[in-house]
DOTI-542790 format. One record per residue (C-alpha): residue number from 1; x negated, z, y. Coordinates in Angstrom, 3 decimals, decimal comma, always signed. Each point is the difference from the previous one (the first is absolute). Example, Ala and Ser with C-alpha at 12.3 -4.5 7.8 and 13.67 -1.06 7.14 Angstrom:
% residues 2
R:n:X:Z:Y
R:1:-12,300:+7,800:-4,500
R:2:-1,370:-0,660:+3,440
***
This chain:
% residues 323
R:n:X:Z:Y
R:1:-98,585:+47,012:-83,311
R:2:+1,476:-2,584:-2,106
R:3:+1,008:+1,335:-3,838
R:4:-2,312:-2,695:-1,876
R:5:+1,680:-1,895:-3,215
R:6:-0,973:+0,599:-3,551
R:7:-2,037:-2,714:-1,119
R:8:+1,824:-2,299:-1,294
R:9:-0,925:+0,641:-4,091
R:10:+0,884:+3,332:+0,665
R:11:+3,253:-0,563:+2,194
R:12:+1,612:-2,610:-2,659
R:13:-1,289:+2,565:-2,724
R:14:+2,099:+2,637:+1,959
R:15:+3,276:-2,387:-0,143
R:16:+0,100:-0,822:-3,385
R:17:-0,009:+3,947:-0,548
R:18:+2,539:+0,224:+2,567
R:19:+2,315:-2,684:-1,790
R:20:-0,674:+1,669:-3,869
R:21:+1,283:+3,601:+2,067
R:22:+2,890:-2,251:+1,442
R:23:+0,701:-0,982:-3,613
R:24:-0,223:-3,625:+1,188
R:25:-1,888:-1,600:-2,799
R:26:+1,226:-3,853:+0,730
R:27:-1,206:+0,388:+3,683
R:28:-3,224:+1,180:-1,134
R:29:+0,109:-2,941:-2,561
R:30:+0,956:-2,500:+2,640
R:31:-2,935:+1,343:+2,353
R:32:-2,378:-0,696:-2,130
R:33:+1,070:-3,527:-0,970
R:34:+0,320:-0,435:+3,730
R:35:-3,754:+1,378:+0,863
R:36:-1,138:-2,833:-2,930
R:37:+1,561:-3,180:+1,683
R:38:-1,367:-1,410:+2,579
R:39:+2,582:+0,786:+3,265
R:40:+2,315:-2,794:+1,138
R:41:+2,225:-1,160:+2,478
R:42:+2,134:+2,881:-0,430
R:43:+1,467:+2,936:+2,882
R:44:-1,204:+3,279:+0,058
R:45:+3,913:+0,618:-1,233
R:46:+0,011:-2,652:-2,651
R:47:-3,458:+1,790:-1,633
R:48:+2,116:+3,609:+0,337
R:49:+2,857:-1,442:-1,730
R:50:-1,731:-1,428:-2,564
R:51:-1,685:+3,103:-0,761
R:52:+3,146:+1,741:+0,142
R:53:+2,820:-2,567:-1,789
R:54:-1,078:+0,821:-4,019
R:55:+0,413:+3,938:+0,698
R:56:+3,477:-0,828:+1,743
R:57:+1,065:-1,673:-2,786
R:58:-1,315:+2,198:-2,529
R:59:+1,933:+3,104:+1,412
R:60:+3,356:-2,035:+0,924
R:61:-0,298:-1,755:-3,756
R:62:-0,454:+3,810:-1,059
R:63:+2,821:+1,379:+1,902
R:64:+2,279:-2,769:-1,129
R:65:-0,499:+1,090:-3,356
R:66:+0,474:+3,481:+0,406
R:67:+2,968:-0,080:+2,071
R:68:+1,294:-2,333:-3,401
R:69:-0,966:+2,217:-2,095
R:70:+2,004:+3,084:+1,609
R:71:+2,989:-1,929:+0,157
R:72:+0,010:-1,139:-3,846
R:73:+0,879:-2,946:+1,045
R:74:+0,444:-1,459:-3,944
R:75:-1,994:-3,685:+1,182
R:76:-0,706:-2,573:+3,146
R:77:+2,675:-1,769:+0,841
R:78:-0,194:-2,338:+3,182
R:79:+2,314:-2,598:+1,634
R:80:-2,347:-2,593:-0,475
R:81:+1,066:-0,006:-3,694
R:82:+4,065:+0,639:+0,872
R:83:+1,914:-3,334:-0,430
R:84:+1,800:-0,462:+3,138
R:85:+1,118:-3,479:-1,169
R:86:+1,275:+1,238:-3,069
R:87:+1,957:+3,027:+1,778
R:88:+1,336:-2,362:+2,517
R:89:+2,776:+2,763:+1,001
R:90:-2,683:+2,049:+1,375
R:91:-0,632:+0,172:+4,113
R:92:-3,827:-0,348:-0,640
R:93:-0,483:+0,234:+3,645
R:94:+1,849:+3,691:+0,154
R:95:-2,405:+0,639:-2,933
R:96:-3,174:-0,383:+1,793
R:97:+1,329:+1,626:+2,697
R:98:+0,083:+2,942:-1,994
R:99:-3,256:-0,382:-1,471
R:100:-1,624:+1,046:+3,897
R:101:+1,091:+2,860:-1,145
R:102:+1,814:+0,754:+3,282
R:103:+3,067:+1,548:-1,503
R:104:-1,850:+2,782:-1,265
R:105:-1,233:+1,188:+3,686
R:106:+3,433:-0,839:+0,981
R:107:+1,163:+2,346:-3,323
R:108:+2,174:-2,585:-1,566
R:109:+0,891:+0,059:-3,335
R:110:+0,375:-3,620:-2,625
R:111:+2,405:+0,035:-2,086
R:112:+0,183:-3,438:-2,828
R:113:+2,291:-0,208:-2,010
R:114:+1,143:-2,842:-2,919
R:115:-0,266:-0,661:-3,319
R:116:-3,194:+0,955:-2,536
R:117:-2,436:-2,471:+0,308
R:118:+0,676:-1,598:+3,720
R:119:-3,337:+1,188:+1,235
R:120:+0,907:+3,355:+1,252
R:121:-2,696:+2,266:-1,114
R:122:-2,769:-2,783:+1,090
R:123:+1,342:+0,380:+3,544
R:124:-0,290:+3,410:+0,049
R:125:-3,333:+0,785:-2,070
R:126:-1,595:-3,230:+2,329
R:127:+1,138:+2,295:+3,497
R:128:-1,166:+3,213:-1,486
R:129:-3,266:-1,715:-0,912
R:130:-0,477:-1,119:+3,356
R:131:+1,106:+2,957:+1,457
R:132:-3,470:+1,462:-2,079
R:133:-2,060:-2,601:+1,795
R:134:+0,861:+1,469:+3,159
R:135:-0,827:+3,346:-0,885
R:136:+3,445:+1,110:-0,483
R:137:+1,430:+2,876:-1,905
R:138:+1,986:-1,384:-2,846
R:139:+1,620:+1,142:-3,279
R:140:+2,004:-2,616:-2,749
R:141:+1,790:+1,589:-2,896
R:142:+3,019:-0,959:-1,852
R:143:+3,317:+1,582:+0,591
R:144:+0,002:+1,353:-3,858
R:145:-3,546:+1,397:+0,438
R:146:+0,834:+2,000:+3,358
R:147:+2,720:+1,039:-1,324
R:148:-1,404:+1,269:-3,169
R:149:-2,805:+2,069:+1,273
R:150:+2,516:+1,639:+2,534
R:151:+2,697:+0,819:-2,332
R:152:-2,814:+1,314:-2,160
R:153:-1,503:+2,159:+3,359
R:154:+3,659:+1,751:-0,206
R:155:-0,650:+1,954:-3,400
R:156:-3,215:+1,611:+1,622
R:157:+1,257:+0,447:+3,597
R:158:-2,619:-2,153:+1,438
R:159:+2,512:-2,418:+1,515
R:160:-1,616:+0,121:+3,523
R:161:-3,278:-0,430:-1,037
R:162:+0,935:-3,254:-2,256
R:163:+2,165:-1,352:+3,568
R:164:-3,308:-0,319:+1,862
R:165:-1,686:-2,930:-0,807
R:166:+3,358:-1,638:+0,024
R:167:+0,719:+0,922:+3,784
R:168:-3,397:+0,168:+1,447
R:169:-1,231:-3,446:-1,091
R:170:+0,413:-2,544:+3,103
R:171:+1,371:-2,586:-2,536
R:172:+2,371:+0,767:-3,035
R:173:+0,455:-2,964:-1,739
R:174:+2,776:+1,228:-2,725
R:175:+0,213:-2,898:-2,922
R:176:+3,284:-1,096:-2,114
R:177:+2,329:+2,694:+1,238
R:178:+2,752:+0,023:-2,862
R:179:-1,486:-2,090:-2,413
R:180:-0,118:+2,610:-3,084
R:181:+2,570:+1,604:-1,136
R:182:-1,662:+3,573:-0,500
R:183:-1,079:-0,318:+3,800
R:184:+4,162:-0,215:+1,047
R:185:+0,383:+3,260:-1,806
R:186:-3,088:+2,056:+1,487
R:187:+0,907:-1,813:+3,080
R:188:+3,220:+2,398:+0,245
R:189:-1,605:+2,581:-0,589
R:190:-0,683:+2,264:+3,464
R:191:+0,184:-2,381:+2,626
R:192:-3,882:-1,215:-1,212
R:193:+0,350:-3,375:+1,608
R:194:+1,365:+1,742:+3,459
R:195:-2,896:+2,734:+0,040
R:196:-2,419:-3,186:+0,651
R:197:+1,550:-2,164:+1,963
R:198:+1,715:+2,412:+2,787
R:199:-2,994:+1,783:+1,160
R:200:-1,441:-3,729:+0,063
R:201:+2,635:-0,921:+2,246
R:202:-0,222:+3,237:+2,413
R:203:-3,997:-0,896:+0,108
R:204:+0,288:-3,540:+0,624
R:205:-2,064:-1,144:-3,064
R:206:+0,362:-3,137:-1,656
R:207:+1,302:-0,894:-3,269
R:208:-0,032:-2,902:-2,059
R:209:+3,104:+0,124:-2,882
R:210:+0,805:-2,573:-2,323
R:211:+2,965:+0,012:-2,063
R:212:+2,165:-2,148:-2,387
R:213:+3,436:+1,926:+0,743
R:214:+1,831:-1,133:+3,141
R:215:+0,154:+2,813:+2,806
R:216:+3,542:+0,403:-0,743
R:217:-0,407:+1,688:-3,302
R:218:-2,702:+2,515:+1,153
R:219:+2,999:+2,071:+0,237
R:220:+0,128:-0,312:-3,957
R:221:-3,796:+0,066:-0,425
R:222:-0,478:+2,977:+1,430
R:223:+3,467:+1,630:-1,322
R:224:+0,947:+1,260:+3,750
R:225:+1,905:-1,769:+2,533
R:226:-0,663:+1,999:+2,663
R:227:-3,709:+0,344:-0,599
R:228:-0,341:-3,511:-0,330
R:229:+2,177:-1,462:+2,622
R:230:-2,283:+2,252:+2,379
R:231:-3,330:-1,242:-1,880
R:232:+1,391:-3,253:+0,579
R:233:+0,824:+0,348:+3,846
R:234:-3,659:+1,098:+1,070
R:235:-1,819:-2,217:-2,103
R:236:+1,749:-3,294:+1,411
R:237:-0,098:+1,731:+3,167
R:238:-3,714:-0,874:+0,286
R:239:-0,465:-2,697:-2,472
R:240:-0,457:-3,416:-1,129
R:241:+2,434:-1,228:-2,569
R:242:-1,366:-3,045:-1,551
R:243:+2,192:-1,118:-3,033
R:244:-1,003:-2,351:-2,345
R:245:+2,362:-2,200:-1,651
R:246:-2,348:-2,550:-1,835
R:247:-0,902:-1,172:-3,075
R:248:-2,485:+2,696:-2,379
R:249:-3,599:-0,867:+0,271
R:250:-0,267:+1,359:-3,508
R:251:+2,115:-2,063:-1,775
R:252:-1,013:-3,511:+1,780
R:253:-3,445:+1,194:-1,448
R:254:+0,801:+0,455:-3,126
R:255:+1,953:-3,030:-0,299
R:256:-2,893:-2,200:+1,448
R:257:-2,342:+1,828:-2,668
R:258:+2,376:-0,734:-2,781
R:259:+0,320:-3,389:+1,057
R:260:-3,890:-0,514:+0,380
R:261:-0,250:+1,130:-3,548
R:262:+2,189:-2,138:-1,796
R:263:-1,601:-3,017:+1,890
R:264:-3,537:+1,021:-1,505
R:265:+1,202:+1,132:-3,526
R:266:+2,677:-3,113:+0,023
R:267:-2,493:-3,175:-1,048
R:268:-1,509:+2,050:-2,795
R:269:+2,679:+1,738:-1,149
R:270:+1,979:-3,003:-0,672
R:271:-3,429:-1,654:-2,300
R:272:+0,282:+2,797:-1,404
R:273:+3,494:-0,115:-1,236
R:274:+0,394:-3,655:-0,616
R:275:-3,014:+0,735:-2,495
R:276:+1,972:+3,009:-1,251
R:277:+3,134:-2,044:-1,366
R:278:-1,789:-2,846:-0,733
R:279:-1,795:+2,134:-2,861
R:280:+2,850:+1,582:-0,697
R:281:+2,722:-3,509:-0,366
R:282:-1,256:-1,976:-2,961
R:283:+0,311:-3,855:+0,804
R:284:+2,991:-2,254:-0,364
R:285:-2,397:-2,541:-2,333
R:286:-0,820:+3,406:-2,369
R:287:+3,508:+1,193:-0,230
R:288:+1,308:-3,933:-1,251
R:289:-2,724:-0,392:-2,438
R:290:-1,362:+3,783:-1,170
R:291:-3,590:-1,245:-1,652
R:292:-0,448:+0,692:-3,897
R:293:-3,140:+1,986:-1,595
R:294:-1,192:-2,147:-2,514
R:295:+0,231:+1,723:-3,287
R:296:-3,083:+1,248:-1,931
R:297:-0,607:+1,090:-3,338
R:298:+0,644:+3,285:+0,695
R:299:+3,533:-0,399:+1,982
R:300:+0,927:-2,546:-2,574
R:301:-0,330:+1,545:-3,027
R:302:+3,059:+2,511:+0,652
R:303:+1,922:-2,385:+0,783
R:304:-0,507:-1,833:-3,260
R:305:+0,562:+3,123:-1,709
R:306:+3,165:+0,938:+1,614
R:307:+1,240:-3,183:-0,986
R:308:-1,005:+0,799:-3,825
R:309:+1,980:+3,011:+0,397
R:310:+3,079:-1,749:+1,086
R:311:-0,329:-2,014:-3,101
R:312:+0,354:+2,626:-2,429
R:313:+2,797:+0,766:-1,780
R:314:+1,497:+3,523:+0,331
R:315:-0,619:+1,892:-2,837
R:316:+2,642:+0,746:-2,535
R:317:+0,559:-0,709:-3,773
R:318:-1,851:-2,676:-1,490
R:319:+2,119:-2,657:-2,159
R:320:-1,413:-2,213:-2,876
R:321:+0,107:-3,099:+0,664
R:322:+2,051:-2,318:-2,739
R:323:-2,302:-1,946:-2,136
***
């Protein structure tokens, strides 16, 4: 015979159990919404997905964040804020390319290059940030702070253990490679820099470097020819090189901001300073004719006296007078 249904009190009672075991509070939250409105036009597939789309979200929302907090990522940059216009040297076209994120199944590495402030690190934190939204393994830190906590790994012997997260992570995304000048010297110390990248390069993992030193004087950076001219050979072996020779973001900013604030401050500022030498310049009319206190009995009377005084005869001796 026939296994007879749960009535159906009991049978929705038993699914919103089901989905609180499941963990899936929204779809249990979206059931019940669903069970209060009348039902519409809607497929059978269109009611599942509706049930289903605010837990999907909720766990891809969550993942998001997690996989950008394990990368420390320092902040959210996109391409939808990156000037193209401004940067007009810049293939934007190779750029979203890249952002598919294709080169890192194909293990290709980026390398960008140019001077501070040309939009270098945006590129590269906006591609590691949407390398996070598709679930991607990813890891951003600055060339001095690798470098630090590696060189610092060597006085404990625990120099494999600090390599790890460095070679493992699907994207490395190393930030302003020779930009301080304590870096250059730890930098030498080693062969750091080629501990990382080689085994990246023998495991076909991506890695995202930006640098203001040409590739040419890597040879200096890292205080090895050798080591460097091989660093140098497998890394543009598999690599885009994307230099950017424009103007610095930075600086256009600041120049705009400056300008923006002498345009506000400018109307009142010059009030103010007309009002400032007109109290200080006395008039032409008061310098031609300085006006006179009248004189009171108080001023006068010295004056008087001072005049008496003047009168006086010095003193000396007296002479009779002839009679």
């Amino acid at each position: 015979m026939p296994k007879k249904s749960p009535p159906p009190d009991r049978l929705l009672n038993t699914i919103i159990e089901g989905l609180d075991v499941l963990g899936l509070g929204q779809v249990r939250h979206a059931l019940e919404q669903s069970l209060a409105e009348p039902g519409g036009a809607e497929t059978r597939l269109e009611w599942l997905w509706r049930l289903l789309e605010p837990q999907v979200r909720r766990r891809l929302e969550g993942r998001v964040e997690r996989r950008f907090r394990q990368s420390r990522l320092p902040e959210h940059k996109t391409f939808e804020a990156y000037d193209f216009v401004f940067q007009a040297s810049l293939d934007r076209d190779l750029i979203m390319e890249l952002n598919t994120l294709r080169f890192i199944d194909q293990g290709k590495n980026i390398l960008l290059a140019g001077m501070s402030g040309t939009g270098k690190s945006h590129i590269a934190k906006a591609l590691g940030l949407s390398a996070c939204v598709a679930n991607r393994r990813v890891l951003y830190t600055t060339s001095a702070k690798m470098l630090s906590r590696l060189n610092a790994s060597l006085a404990d012997d625990t120099l494999v253990q600090a390599l790890k997260p460095y070679v493992r992570a699907e994207l490395l995304i190393i930030d302003e490679v020779g930009l301080e000048q304590v870096e250059r010297k730890e930098a030498s110390r080693s062969g750091l820099v080629q501990k990382v990248l080689l085994p990246r390069y023998d495991e076909n993992r991506s890695t995202i470097i930006t640098s203001n030193i040409p590739w040419e004087a890597w040879a200096d950076y890292l205080d090895d020819q050798l080591g460097a001219t091989a660093l140098l050979d497998r890394l543009i072996h598999r690599s885009h090189v994307i230099v950017i020779n424009g103007p610095s973001w930075r600086d256009h900013a600041h120049r705009q901001e400056t300008a923006k604030a002498k345009q506000a401050a400018g109307p009142s500022k010059a009030v103010a300073t007309t009002k400032a030498v007109a109290a200080a310049t006395p008039s032409v009319a008061a310098k031609q004719s300085p006006s006179k206190k009248p004189r009171t009995a108080k001023t006068a009377a010295p004056h008087r006296r001072s005049k008496a005084r003047s009168r006086k005869r010095p003193a000396g001796p007296r002479t009779k007078r002839r009679t």
